[in-house]
C-alpha positions, 0 to 999 in steps of 0.5 A, a space after each residue: 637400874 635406870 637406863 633411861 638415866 645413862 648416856 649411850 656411847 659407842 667406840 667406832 673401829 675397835 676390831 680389825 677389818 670391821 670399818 672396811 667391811 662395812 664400807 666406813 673406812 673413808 668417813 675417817 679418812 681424815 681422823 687422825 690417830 696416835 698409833 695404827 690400829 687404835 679405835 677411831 673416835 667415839 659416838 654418841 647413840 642415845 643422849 638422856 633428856 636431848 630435844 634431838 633424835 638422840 634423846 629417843 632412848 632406842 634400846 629394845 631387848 627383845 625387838 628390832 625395829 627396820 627404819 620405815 624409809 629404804 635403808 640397808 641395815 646390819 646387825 654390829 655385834 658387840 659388848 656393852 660395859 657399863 661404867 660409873 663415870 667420875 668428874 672433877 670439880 671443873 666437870 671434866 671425867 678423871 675415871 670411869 668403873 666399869 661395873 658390868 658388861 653384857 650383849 649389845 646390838 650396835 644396829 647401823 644403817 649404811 646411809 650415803 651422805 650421813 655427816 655424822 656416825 650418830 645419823 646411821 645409829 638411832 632412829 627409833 625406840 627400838 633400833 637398838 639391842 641389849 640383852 636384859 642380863 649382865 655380868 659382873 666385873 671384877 676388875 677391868 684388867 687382865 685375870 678379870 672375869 672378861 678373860 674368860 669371854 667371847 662374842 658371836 652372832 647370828 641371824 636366823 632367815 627363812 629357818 637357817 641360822 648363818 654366823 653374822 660376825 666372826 666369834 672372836 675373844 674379849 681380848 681381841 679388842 684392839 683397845 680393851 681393859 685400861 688401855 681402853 679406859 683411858 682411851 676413853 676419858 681423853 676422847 669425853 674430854 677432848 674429842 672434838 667436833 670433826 668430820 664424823 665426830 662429835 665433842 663429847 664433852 659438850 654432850 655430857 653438858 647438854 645432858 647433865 653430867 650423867 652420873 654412868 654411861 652404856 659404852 658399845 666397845 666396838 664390833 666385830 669383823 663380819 663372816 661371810 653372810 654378814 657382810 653381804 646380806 642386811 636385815 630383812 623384816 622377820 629376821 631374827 638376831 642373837 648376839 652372844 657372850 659366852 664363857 668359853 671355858 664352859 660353853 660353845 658360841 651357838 644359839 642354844 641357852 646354857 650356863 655361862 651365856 647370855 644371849 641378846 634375841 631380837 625379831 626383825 619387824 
C-alpha cells in the first residue's frame, strides 16, 4: 500500500471541547456552520507530488520528530480512515469507501500568527504518527465493526505514563459514519479559501486527483496532563484503538488493540 500516493486530510473540531482546550477556538471564529456542534472545516496535512512544505510526507510510525525552532507541541490523538475517493467526469468527489481505519497522531504545534491549520500540521518527515496496522471496515455505518471501538492516549515522562486525551467511544464523534461521509464530499467540493481553510477542490487538482485519501476524523477532549504539558524530546506516545468488547484502553499490547508508539526526539 502506497501512502506516499494518498492525500492527507484532517477534520478540525469533531470532538466537544477539543478546539477550546487547545487554545483554536478563535481561528474560527468567523467560520460559519449549518448546526452547532458540527466539525469546523477540513485541512490538508500532506499533499502528494506538492512543491510546498505539504508535499513532505510527514508520517512516521515509530518516531516524532520536535520542530528544531521553540514551539509548544501536543500530541491530537485520533482515528484515521482510509477512503477510496470517486469523481465524476467534471472531477468532482460523488463518494468516498471507507476501507480501513487505525491509530493516528494528528501532532500539532501552537504557533501564534499561523493563518492556516496546515502551518501548525507539517514540518518534517516525522511530525506525524500512524500505526503500521489497520482494521478492516465492513461498513461505515451503525452495526459496523467501528461500533465496537474507542480511542485513548497517553504519554510516558521520566517513567510515568499520564492519560493525554479522554478515552472516549468511536461514536462519540460529533460527525461520524454517513453524517460524516457527506459531511466530507460537500467540504472537497465546496470548502473555500477562508480564514484557516483552505479550498480543497483546488488541492485535489494540484495533486492529481488522487485516487484515496488519509482522513484524521478529529481528536479528542484532553485529560488533565494533556491539556497543560506539551511534548518534551524522549517522551514517549501511544495512541490506541481498541475493541472494548475485548480489551481495556491502556498501553499493554493485547487482542483487539492497535497501538501507535512513537519516541520524542
Amino acid at each position: 500500500m502506497n501512502f506516499g500516493t494518498m492525500i492527507g486530510l484532517g477534520v478540525a473540531g469533531n470532538f466537544a471541547h477539543h478546539l477550546e482546550q487547545a487554545g483554536e477556538l478563535e481561528d474560527f471564529k468567523n467560520v460559519v456552520t449549518k448546526e452547532e456542534g458540527a466539525p469546523k472545516g477540513i485541512f490538508p496535512f500532506y499533499l502528494p507530488n506538492s512543491e510546498s512544505f505539504l508535499g513532505i510526507y510527514p508520517i512516521d510510525s515509530t518516531r516524532l520528530e520536535l520542530p528544531k525552532y521553540e514551539a509548544n507541541a501536543q500530541v491530537e490523538p485520533e482515528v484515521a480512515v482510509r477512503f477510496a475517493i470517486e469523481y465524476d467526469a467534471d472531477h468532482r468527489v460523488v463518494d468516498l469507501a471507507a476501507k480501513a481505519f487505525t491509530a493516528f497522531n494528528d501532532c500539532t504545534i501552537r504557533k501564534e500568527g499561523a493563518k492556516k491549520i496546515s502551518e501548525k500540521k507539517s514540518w518534517c518527515p516525522s511530525s506525524k504518527g500512524m500505526a503500521s496496522e489497520w482494521v478492516a471496515i465492513d461498513k461505515f455505518e451503525k452495526g459496523g465493526v467501528m461500533d465496537k471501538y474507542h480511542l485513548a492516549s497517553f504519554v510516558k515522562r521520566d517513567g510515568v505514563v499520564y492519560p493525554y486525551g479522554v478515552d472516549a467511544p468511536l461514536l462519540g464523534y460529533s460527525y461520524f459514519y454517513t453524517k460524516l461521509k457527506d459531511w466530507l464530499i460537500e467540504k472537497m467540493n465546496e470548502q473555500e479559501d477562508f480564514g484557516p481553510l483552505e479550498d480543497i477542490a483546488a488541492h485535489l487538482k494540484a495533486c492529481g486527483y488522487p485516487q484515496e485519501a488519509i482522513i484524521s476524523i478529529g481528536a479528542t477532549a484532553y485529560a488533565e496532563f494533556g491539556e497543560k504539558n506539551y511534548l518534551q524530546s524522549g517522551d514517549e506516545v501511544f495512541v490506541i484503538v481498541y475493541d472494548a468488547t475485548q480489551t481495556t484502553g491502556n498501553i499493554e499490547p493485547s487482542n483487539g488493540k492497535i497501538i501507535l508508539h512513537q519516541r520524542v526526539e
